[in-house]
N, CA, C and O atoms as a Tinker XYZ file with bonds, in Angstrom:
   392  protein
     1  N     25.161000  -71.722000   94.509000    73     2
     2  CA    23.744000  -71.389000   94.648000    64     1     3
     3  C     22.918000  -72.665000   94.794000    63     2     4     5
     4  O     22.162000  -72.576000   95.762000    81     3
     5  N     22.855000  -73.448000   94.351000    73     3     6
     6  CA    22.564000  -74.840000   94.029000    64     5     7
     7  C     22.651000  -75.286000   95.332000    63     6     8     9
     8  O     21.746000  -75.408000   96.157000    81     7
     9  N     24.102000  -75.568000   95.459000    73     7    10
    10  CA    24.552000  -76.510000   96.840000    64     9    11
    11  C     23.535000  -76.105000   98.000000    63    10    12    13
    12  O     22.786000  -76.812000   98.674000    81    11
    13  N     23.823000  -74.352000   98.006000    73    11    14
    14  CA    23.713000  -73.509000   98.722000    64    13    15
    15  C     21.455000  -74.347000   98.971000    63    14    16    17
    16  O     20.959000  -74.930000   99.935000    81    15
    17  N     20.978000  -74.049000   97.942000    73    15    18
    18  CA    19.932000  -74.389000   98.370000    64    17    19
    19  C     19.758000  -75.851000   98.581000    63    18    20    21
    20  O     18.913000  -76.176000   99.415000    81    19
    21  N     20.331000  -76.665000   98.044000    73    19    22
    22  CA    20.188000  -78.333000   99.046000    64    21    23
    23  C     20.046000  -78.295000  100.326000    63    22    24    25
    24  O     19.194000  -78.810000  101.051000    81    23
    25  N     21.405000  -77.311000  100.670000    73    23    26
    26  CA    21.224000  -77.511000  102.315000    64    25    27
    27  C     20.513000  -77.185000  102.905000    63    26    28    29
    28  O     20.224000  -77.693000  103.989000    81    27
    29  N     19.682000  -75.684000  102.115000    73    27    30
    30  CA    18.589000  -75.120000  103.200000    64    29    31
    31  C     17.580000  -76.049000  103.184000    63    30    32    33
    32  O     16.967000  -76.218000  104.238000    81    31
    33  N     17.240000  -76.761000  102.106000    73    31    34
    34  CA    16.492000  -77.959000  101.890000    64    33    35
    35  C     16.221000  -78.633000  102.817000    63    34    36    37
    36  O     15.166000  -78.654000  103.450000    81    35
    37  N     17.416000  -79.403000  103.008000    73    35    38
    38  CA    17.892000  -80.340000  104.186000    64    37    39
    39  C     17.716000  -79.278000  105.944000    63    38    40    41
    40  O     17.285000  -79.817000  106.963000    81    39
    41  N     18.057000  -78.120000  105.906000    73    39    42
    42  CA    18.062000  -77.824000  107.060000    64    41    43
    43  C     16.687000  -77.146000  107.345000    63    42    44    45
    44  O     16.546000  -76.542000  108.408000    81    43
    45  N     15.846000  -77.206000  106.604000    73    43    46
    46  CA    14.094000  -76.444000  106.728000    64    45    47
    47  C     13.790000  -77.638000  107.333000    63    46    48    49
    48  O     13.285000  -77.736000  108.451000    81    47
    49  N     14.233000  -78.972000  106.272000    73    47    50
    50  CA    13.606000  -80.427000  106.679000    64    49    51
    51  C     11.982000  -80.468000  105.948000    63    50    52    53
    52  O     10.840000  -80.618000  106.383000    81    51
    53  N     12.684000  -80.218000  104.432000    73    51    54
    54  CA    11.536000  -79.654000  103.378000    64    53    55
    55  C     11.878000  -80.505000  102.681000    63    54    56    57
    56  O     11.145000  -80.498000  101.692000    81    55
    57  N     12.827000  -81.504000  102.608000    73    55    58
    58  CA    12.670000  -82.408000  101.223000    64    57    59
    59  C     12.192000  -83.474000  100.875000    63    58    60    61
    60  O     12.645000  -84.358000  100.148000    81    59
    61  N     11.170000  -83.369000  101.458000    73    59    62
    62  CA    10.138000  -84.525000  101.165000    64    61    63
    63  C      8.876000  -83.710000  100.308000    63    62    64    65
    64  O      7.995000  -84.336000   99.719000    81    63
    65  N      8.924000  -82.706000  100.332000    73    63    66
    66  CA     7.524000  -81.854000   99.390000    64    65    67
    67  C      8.264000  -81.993000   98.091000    63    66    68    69
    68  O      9.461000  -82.108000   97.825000    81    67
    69  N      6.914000  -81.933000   97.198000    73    67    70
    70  CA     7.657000  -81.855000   95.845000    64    69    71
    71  C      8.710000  -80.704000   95.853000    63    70    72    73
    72  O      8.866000  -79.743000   96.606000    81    71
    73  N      9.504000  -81.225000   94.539000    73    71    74
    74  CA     9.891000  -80.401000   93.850000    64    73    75
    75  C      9.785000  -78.453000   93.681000    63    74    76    77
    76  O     10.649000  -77.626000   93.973000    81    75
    77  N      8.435000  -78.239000   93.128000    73    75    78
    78  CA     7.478000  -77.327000   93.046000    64    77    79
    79  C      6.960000  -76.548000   94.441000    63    78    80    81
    80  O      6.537000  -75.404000   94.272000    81    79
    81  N      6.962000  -76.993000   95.570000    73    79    82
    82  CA     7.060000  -76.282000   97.174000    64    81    83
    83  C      8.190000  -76.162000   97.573000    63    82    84    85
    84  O      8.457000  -75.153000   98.225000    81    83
    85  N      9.042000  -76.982000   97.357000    73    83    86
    86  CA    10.485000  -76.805000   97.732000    64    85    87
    87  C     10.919000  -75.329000   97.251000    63    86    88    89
    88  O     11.385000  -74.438000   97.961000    81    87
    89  N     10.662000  -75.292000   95.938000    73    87    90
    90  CA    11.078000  -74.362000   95.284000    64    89    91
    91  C     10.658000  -73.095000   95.675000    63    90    92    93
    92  O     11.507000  -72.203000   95.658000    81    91
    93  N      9.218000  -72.760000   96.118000    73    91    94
    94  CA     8.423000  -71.758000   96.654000    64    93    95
    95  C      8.584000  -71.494000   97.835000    63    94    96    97
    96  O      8.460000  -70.358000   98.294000    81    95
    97  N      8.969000  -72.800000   98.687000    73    95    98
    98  CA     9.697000  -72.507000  100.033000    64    97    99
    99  C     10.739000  -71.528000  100.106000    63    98   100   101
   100  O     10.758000  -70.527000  100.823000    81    99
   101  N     11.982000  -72.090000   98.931000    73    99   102
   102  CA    13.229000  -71.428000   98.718000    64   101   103
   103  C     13.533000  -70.181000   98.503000    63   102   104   105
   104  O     14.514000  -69.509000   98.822000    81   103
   105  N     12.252000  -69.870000   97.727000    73   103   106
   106  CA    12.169000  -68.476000   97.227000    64   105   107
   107  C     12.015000  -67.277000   98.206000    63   106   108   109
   108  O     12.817000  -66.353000   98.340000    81   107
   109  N     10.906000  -67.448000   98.828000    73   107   110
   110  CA    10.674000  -67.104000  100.389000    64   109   111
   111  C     11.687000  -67.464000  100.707000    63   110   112   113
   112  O     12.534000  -67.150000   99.870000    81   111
   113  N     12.180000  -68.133000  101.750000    73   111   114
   114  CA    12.900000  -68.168000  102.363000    64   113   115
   115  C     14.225000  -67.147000  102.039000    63   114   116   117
   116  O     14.623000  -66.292000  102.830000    81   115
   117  N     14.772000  -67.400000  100.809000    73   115   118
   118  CA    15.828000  -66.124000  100.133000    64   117   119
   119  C     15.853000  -64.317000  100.333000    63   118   120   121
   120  O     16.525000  -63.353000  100.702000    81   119
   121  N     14.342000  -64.841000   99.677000    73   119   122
   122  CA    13.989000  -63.273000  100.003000    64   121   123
   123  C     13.927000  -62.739000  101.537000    63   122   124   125
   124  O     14.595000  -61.729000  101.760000    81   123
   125  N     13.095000  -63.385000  102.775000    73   123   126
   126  CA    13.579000  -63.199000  104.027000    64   125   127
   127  C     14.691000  -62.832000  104.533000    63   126   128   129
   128  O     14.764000  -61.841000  105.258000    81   127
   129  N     15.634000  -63.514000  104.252000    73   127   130
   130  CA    17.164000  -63.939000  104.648000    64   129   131
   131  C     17.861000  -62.509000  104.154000    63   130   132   133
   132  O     18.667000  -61.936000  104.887000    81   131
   133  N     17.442000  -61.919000  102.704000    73   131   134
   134  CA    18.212000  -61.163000  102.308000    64   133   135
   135  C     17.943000  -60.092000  102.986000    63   134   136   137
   136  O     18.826000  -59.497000  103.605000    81   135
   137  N     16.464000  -59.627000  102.960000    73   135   138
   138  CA    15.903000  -58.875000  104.361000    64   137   139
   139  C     16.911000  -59.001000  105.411000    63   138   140   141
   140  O     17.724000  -58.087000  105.543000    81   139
   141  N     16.956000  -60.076000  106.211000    73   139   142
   142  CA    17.348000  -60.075000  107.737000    64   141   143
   143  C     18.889000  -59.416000  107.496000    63   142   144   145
   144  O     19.482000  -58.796000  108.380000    81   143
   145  N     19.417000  -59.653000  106.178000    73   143   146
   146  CA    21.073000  -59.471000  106.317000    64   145   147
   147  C     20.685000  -58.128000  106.017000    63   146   148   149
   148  O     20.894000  -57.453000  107.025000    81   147
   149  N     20.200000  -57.408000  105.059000    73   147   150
   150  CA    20.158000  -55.832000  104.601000    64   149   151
   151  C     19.806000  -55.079000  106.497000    63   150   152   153
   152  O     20.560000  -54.307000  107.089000    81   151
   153  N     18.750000  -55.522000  106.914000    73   151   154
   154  CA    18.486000  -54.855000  108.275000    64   153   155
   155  C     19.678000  -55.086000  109.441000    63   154   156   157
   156  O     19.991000  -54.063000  110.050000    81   155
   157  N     20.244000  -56.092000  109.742000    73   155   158
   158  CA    21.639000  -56.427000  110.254000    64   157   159
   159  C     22.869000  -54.947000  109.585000    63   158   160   161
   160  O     23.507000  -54.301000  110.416000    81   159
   161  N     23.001000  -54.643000  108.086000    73   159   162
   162  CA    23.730000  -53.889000  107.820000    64   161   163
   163  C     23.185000  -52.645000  107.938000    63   162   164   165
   164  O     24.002000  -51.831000  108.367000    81   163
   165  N     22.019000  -52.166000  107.696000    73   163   166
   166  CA    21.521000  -50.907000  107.928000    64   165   167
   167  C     21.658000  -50.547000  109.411000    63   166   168   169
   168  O     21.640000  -49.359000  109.732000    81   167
   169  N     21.760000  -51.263000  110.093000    73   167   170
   170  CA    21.499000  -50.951000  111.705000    64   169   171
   171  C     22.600000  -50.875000  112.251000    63   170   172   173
   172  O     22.594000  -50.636000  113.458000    81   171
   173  N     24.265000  -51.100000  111.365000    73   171   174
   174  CA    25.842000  -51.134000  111.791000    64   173   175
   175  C     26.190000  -50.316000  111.055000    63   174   176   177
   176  O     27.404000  -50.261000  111.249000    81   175
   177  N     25.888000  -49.459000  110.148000    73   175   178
   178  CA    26.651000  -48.234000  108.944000    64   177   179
   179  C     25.839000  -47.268000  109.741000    63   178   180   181
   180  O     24.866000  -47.326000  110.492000    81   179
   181  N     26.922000  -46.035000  109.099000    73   179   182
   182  CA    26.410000  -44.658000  109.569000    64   181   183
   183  C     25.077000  -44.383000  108.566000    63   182   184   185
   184  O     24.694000  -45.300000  107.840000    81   183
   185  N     24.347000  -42.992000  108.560000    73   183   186
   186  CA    23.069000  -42.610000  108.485000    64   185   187
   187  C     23.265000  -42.314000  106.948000    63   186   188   189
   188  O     22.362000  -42.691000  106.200000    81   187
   189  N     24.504000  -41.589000  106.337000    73   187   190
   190  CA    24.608000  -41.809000  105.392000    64   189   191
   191  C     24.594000  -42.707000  103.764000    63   190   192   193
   192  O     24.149000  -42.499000  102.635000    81   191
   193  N     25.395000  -43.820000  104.500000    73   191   194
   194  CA    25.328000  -45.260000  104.096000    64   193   195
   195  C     24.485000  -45.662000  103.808000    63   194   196   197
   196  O     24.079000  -45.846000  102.661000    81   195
   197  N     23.832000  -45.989000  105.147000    73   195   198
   198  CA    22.501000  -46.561000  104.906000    64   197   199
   199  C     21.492000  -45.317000  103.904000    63   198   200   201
   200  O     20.557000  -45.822000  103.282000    81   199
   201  N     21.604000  -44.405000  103.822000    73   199   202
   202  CA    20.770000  -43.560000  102.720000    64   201   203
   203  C     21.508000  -43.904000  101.346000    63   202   204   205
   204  O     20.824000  -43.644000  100.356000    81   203
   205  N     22.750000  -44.430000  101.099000    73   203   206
   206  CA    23.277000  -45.075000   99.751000    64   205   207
   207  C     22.699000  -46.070000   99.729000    63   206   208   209
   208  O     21.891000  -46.250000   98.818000    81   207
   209  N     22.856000  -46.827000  100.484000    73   207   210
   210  CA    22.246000  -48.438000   99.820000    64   209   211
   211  C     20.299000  -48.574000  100.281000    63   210   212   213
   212  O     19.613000  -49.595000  100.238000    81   211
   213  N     19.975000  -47.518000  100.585000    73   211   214
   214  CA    18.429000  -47.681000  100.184000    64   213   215
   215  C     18.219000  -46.637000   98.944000    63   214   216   217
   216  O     17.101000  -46.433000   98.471000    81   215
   217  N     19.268000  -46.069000   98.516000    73   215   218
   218  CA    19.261000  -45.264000   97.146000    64   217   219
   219  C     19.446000  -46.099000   95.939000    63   218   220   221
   220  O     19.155000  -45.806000   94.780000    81   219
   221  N     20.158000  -47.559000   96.553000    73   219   222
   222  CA    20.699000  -48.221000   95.501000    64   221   223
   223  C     19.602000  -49.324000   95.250000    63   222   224   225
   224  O     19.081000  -49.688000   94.195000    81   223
   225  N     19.405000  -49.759000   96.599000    73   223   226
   226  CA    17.950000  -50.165000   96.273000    64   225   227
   227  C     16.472000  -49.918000   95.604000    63   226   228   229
   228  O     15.731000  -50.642000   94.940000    81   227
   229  N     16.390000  -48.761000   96.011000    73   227   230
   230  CA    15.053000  -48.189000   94.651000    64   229   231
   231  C     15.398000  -48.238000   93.604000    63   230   232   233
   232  O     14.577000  -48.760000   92.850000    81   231
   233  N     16.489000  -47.848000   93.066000    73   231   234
   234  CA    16.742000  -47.882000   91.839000    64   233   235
   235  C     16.969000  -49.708000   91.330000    63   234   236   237
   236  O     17.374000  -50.247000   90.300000    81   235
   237  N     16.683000  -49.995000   92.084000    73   235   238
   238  CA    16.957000  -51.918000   91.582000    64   237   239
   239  C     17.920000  -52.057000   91.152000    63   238   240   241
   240  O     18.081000  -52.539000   90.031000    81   239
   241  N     19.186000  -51.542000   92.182000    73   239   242
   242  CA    20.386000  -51.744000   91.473000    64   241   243
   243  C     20.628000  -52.734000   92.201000    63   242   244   245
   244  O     19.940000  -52.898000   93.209000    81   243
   245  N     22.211000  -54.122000   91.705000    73   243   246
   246  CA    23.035000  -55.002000   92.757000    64   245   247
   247  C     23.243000  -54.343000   93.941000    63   246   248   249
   248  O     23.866000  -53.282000   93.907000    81   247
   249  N     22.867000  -54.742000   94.903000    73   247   250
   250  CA    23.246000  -54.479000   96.096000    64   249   251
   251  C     24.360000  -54.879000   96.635000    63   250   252   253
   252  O     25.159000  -54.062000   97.093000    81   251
   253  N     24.571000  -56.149000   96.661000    73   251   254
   254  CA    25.682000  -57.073000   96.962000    64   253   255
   255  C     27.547000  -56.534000   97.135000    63   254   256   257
   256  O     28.380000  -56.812000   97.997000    81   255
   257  N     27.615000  -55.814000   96.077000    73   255   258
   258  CA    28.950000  -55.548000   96.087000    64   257   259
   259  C     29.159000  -54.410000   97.310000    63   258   260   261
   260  O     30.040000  -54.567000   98.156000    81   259
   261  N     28.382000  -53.409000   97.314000    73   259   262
   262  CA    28.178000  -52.662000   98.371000    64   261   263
   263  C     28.184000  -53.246000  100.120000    63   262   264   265
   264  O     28.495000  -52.941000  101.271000    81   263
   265  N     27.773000  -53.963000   99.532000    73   263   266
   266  CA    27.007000  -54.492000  101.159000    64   265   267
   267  C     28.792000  -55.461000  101.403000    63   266   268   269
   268  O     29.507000  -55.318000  102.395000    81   267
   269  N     29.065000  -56.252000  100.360000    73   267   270
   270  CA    30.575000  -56.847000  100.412000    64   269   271
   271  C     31.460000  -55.930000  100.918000    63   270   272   273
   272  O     32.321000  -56.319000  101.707000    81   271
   273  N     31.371000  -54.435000  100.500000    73   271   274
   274  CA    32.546000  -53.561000  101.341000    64   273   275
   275  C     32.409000  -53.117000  102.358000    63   274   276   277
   276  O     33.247000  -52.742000  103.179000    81   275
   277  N     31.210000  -53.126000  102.387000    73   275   278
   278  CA    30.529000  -52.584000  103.902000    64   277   279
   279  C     31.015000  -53.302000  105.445000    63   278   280   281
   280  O     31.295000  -52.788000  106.528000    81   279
   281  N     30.960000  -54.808000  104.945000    73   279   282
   282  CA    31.239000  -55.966000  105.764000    64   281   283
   283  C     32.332000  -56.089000  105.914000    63   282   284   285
   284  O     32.578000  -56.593000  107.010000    81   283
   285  N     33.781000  -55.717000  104.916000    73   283   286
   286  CA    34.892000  -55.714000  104.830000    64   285   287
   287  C     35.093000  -54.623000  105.628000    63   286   288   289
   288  O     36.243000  -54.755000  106.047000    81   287
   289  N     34.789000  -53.976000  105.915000    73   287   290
   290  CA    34.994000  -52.854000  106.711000    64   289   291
   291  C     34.649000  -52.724000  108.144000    63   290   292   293
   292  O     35.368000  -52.509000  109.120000    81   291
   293  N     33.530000  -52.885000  108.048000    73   291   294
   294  CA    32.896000  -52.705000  109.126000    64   293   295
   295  C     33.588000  -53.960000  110.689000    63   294   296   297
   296  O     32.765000  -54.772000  111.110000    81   295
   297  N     34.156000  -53.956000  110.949000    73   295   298
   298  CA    34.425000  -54.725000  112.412000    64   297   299
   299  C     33.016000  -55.696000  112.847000    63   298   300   301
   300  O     31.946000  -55.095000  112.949000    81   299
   301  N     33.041000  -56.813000  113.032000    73   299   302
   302  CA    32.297000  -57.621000  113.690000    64   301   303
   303  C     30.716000  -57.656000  113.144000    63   302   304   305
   304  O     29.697000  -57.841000  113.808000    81   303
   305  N     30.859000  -57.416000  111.707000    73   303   306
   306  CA    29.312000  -56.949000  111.242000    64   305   307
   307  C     29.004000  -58.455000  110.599000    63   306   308   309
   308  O     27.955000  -59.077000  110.765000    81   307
   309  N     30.189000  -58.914000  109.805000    73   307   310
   310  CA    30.000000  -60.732000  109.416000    64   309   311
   311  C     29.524000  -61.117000  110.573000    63   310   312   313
   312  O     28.408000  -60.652000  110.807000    81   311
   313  N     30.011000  -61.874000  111.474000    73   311   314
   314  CA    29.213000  -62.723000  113.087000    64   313   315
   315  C     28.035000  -62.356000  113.289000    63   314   316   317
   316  O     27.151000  -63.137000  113.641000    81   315
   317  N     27.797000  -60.627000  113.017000    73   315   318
   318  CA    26.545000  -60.418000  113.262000    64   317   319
   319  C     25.221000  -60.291000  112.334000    63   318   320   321
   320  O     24.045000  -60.115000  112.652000    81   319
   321  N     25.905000  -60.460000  110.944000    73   319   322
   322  CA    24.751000  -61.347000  109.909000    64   321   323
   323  C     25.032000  -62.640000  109.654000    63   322   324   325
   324  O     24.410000  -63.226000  108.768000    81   323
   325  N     25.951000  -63.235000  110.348000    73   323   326
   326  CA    25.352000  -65.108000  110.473000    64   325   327
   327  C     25.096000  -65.409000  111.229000    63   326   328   329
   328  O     24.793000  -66.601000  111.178000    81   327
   329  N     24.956000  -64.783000  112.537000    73   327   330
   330  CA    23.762000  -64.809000  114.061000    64   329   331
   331  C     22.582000  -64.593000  113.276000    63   330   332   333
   332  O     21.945000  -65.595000  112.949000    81   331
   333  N     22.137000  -63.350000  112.881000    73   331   334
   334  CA    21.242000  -63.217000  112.071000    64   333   335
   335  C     20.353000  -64.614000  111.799000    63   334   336   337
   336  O     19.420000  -65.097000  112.442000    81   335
   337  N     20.921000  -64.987000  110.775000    73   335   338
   338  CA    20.514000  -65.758000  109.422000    64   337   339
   339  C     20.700000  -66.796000  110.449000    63   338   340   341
   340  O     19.993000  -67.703000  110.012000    81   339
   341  N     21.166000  -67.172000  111.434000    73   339   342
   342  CA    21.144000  -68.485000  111.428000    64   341   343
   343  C     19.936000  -68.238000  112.871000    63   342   344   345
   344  O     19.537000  -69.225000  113.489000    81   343
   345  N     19.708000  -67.531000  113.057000    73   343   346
   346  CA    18.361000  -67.447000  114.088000    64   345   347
   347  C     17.437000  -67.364000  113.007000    63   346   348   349
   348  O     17.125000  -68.533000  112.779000    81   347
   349  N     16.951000  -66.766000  112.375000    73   347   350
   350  CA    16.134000  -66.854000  111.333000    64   349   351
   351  C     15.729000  -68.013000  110.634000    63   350   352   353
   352  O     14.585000  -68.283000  110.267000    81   351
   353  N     16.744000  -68.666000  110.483000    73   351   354
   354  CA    16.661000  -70.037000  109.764000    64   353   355
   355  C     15.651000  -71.214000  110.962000    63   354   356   357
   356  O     14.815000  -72.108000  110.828000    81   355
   357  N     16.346000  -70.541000  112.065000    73   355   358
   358  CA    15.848000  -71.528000  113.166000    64   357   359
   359  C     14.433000  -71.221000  113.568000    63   358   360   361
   360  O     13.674000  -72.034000  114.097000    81   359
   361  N     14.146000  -69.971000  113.270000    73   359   362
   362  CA    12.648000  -69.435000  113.349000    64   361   363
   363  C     11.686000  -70.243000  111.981000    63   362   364   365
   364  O     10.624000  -70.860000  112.062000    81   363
   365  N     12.329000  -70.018000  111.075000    73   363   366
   366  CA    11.669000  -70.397000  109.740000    64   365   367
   367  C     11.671000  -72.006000  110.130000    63   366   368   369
   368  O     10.761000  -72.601000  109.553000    81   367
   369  N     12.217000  -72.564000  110.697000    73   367   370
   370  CA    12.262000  -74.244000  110.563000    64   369   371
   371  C     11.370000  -74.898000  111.367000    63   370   372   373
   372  O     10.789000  -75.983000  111.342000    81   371
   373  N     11.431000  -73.675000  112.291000    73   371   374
   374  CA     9.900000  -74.224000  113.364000    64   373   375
   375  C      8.627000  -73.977000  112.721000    63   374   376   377
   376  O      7.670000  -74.750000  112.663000    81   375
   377  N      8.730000  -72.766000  112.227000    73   375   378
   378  CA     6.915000  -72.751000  111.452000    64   377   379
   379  C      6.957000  -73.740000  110.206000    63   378   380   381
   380  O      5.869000  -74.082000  109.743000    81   379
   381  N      7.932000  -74.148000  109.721000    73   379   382
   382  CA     7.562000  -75.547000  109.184000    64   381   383
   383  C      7.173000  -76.352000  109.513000    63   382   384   385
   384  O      6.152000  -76.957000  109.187000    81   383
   385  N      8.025000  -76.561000  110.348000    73   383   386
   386  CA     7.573000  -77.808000  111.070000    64   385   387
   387  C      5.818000  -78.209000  112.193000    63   386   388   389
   388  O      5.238000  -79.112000  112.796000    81   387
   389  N      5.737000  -77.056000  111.892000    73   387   390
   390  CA     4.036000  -77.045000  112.596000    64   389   391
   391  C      2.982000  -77.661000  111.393000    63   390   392
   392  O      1.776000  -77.757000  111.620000    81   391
């Protein structure tokens, strides 16, 4: 998790703000990302599915493990949430950079 956020650090091209924006950057940024991957999986599972894991979601349950079998399963759905995320990232790095 840690590592994990250095790099986005390094790859926003945010680590020169304090500490304290970095951090608020990160946060955002997380929350986005988790967005872009949940909509990537809702849009590759059947109608059902996707009515489980927005069931699992209201209830503020872990999502994660779900979404882990989903991906294990699902054919070609990994490539297509790190296309995702990594266009996203590249979107997010430009409105920084403005």
């Amino acid at each position: 998790e840690k590592i994990m956020g250095l790099q986005l650090i390094k790859t926003l091209g945010i680590e020169k703000l304090p500490p304290q924006e970095q951090e608020e950057i990160l946060a955002k940024v997380n929350q986005r990302l988790e967005d872009v991957l949940l909509r990537v999986v809702l849009e590759n599972v059947s109608d059902e599915e996707a009515k489980e894991l927005r069931l699992i979601l209201e209830k503020g349950e872990n999502i994660e493990e779900k979404v882990a079998e989903i991906t294990a399963r699902v054919p070609m759905l990994a490539p297509k949430m790190e296309a995702a995320v990594a266009e996203e990232i590249g979107r997010l790095k430009k409105v920084l950079e403005d």
